[in-house]
C-alpha positions in Angstrom: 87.4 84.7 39.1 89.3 83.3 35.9 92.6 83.7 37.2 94.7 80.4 35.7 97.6 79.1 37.6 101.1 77.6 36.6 103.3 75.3 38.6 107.2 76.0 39.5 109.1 73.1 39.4 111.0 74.2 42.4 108.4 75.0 44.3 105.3 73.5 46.3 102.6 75.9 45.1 101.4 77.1 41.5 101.7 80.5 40.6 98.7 82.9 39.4 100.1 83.6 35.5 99.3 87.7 35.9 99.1 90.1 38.6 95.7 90.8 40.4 93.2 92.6 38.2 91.4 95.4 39.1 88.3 93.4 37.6 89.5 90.5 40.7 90.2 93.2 43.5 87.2 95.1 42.8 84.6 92.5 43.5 86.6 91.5 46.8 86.8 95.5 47.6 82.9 95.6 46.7 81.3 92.6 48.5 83.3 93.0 51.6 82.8 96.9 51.2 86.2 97.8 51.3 87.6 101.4 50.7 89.9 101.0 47.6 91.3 104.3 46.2 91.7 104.3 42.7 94.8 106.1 41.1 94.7 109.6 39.1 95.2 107.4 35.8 92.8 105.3 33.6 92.7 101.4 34.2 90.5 99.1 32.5 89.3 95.7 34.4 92.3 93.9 33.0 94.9 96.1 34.7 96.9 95.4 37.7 95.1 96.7 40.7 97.6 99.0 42.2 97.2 101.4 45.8 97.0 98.0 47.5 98.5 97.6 50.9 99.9 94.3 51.9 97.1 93.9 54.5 94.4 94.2 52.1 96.4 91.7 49.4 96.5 89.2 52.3 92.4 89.9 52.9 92.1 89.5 49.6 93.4 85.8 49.9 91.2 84.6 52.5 88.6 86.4 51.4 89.0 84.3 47.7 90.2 81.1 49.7 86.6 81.0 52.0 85.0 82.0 49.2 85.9 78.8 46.9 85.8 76.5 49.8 82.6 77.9 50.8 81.3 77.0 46.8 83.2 74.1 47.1 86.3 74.8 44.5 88.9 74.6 46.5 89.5 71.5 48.6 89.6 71.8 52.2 93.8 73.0 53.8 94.2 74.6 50.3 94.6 78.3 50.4 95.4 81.2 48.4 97.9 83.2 49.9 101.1 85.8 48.6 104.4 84.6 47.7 107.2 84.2 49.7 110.4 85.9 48.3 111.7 82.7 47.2 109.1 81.2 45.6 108.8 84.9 43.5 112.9 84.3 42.9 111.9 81.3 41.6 109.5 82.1 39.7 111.1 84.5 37.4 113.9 82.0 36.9 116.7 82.5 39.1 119.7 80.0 40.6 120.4 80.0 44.6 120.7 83.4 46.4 123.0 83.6 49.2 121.2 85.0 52.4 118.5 84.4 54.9 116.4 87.4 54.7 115.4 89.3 51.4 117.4 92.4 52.3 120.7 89.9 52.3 119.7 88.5 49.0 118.7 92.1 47.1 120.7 92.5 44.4 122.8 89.3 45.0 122.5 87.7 41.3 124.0 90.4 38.9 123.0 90.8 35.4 119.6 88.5 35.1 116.6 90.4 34.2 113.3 88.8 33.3 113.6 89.3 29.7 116.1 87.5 27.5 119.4 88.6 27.0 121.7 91.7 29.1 120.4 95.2 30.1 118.8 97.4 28.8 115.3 95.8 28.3 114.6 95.4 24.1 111.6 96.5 22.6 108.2 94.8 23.8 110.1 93.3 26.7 107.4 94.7 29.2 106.3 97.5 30.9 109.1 100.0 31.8 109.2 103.4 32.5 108.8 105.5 29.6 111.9 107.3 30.1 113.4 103.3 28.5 111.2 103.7 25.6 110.3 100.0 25.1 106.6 99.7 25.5 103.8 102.2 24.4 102.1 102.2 27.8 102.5 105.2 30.3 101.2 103.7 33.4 99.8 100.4 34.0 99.1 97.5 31.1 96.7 95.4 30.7 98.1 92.1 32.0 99.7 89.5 29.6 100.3 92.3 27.2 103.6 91.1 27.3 105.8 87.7 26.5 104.6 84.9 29.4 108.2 83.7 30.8 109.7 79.7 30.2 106.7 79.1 33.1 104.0 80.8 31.4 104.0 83.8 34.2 103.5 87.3 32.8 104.5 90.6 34.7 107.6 89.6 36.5 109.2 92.3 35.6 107.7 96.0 35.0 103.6 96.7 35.0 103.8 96.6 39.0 106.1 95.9 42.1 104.3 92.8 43.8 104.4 92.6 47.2 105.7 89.2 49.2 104.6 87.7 52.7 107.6 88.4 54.4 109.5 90.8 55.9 112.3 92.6 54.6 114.2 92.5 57.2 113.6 90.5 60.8 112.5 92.4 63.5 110.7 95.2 61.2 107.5 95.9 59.7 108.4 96.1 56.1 107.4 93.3 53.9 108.9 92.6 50.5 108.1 94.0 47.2 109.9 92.2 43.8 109.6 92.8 40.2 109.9 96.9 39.9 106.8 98.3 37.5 105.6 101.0 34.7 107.7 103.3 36.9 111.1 102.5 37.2 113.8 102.2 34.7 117.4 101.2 36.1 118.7 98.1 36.0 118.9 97.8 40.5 114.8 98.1 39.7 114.5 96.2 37.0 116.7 93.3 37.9 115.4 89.9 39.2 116.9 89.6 42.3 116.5 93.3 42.9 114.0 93.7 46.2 112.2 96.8 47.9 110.5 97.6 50.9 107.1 98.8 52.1 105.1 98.9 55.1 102.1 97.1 55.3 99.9 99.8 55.5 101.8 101.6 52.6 100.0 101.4 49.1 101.1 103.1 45.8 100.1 103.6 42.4 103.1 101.3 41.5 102.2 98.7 43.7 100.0 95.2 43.2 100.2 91.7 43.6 100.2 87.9 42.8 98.2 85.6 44.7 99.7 82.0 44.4 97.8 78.5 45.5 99.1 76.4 48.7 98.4 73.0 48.8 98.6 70.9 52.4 101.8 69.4 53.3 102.3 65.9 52.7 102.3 64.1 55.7 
């Protein structure tokens, strides 16, 4: 698929360095002949897929998963598989959160954006609304259009919200979406620890993901 992968240093997994492309999704949507509805705007193969649920993210992993294990890539109890909110927190850089769901930790670190520096966003930070007037792009980019962060990861913030495995809160259906997108433009969107919500059945021009790489626990 030509997706490259990045190691966290606090975490257990490495980290896809963009978002899904539509290029990635569309052969998964195409070979398991899966309906994909394509938003009102241009994308070229190098764009975030967006109007993708969390179910069909997570199909997407084991469908990529059997498929390199099948070809033999990927090594038997590896897997590809979403985020979980921490991992993501780490990912874009951020210190301990207080909390033991994502809803408790929304919002919790103040001030830390994925770019450099306080709000607003500078110029050619990423992909923001275009109400900020920071980046030429009206909807999606093409990913890695934008400065990699310290890990190498592109897209943590802006292009398009990236959905997590967990739920928001315990005891609902919601799961987790980080890292706001082309869309918003305030700094509760925007910021790193901020969090949203969706369904996993809800899909949205704003919305993609990031497939990360599991390896088996050590025994």
């Amino acid at each position: 698929m030509g997706m490259e992968f990045v190691p966290i240093s606090t975490t257990t997994v490495l980290f896809c360095t963009w978002e899904t492309r539509v290029q990635d999704y569309a052969a998964f949507a195409r070979r398991e002949g899966r309906k994909w509805l394509k938003p009102t705007f241009e994308q070229g193969p190098t764009h975030p897929a967006v109007n993708v649920t969390w179910d069909d993210a997570n199909a997407f992993c084991r469908w990529l998963t059997e498929r390199e294990q099948q070809v033999g890539f990927l090594p038997p109890g590896h897997r590809y598989r979403l985020p979980t909110d921490l991992e993501w927190s780490a990912a874009v850089g951020l210190g301990a959160e207080t909390g033991d769901t994502p809803h408790e930790r929304d919002g919790g670190i103040k001030g830390v954006y994925p770019w450099v520096g306080p709000w607003p966003p500078p110029s050619g930070a990423g992909n923001y609304a275009p109400s900020r007037g920071v980046d030429p792009h009206e909807y999606t980019a093409p990913v890695g259009s934008y400065p990699a962060n310290p890990y190498g990861i592109f897209d943590l913030g802006g292009n398009v919200a990236e959905w997590c495995e967990e739920v928001y809160v315990r005891g609902t259906g919601d799961r987790t979406l980080r890292g706001g997108s082309w869309f918003h433009s305030t700094p509760w969107h925007l910021a790193s620890s901020g969090r949203d919500k969706g369904g996993e059945k809800f899909s949205d021009i704003r919305v993609g993901f990031r497939v990360v790489l599991e390896f088996p626990a050590v025994p």
